[in-house]
C-alpha positions as CSV (number, residue, x, y, z in Angstrom):
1,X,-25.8,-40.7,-50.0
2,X,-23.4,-39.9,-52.9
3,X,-20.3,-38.1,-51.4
4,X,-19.3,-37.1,-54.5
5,X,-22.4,-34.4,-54.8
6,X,-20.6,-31.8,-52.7
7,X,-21.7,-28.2,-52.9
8,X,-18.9,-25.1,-53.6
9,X,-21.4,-22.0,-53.5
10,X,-24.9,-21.2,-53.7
11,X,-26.2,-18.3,-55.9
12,X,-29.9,-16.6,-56.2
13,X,-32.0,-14.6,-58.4
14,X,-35.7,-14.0,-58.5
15,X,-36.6,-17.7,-59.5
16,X,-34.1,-19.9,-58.8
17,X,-31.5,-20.9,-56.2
18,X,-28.5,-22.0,-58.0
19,X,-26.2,-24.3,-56.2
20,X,-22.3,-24.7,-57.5
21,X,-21.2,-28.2,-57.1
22,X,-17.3,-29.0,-56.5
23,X,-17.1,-30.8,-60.1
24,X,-17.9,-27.6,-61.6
25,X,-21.8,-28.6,-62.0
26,X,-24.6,-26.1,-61.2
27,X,-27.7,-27.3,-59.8
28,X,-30.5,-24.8,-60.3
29,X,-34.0,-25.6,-59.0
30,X,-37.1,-23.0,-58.6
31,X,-37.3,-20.5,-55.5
32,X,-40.7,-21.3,-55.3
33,X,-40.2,-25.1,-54.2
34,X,-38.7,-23.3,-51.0
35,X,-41.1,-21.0,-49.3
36,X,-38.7,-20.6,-46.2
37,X,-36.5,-19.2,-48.2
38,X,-39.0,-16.9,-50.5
39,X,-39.7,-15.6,-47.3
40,X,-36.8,-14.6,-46.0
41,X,-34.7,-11.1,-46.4
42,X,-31.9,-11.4,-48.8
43,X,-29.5,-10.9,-45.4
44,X,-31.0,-14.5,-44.7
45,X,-30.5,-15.7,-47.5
46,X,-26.6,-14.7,-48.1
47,X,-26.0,-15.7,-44.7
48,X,-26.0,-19.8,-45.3
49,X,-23.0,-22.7,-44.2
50,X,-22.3,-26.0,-45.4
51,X,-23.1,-28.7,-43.2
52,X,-22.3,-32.5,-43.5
53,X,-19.6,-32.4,-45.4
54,X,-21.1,-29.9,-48.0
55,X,-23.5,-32.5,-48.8
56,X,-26.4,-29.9,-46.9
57,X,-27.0,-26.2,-46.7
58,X,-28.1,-24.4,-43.6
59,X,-29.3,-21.1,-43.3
60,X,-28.9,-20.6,-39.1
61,X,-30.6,-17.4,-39.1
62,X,-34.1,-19.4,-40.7
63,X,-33.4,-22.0,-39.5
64,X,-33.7,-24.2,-43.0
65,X,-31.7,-27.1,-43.9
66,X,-31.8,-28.4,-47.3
67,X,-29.6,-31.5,-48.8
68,X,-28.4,-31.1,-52.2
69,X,-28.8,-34.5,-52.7
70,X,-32.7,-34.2,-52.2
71,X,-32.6,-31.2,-54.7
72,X,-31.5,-33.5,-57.3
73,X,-34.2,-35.8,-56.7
74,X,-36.7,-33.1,-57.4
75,X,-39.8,-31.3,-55.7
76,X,-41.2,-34.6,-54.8
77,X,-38.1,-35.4,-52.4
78,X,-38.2,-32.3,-50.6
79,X,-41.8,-32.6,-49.9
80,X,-41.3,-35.3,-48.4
81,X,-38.4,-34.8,-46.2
């Protein structure tokens, strides 16, 4: 895994979940590769904690985990995870 991918903040709107990286970087990929989290109430959503070093989100209340390393590699990645 590449340390250096660390997440700062992650951001929403209608299509895209927008991840803040600690270079400055923002990853955005499309709501719609996540259906856990289309699903789930905005209070969900907002409610979210960095886990392994900010190299993975967590959303406790969904219980949905989600590597920022794997959203990088694309749609095919997270399929497969």
């Amino acid at each position: 895994m590449n340390t250096s991918i660390s997440a700062k903040a992650v951001h929403f709107d209608e299509q895209y979940l927008h991840v803040e990286l600690a270079d400055r970087r923002i990853l955005s990929t499309p709501m719609e590769w996540y259906p856990e989290l289309q699903q789930a109430t905005l209070a969900q959503l907002k409610h979210y904690t960095f886990i392994c070093r900010n190299t993975g989100i967590e959303w406790p209340d969904i219980d949905y985990h989600l590597s920022v390393e794997a959203m990088f590699a694309g749609r095919e990645q997270l399929q497969a995870a």
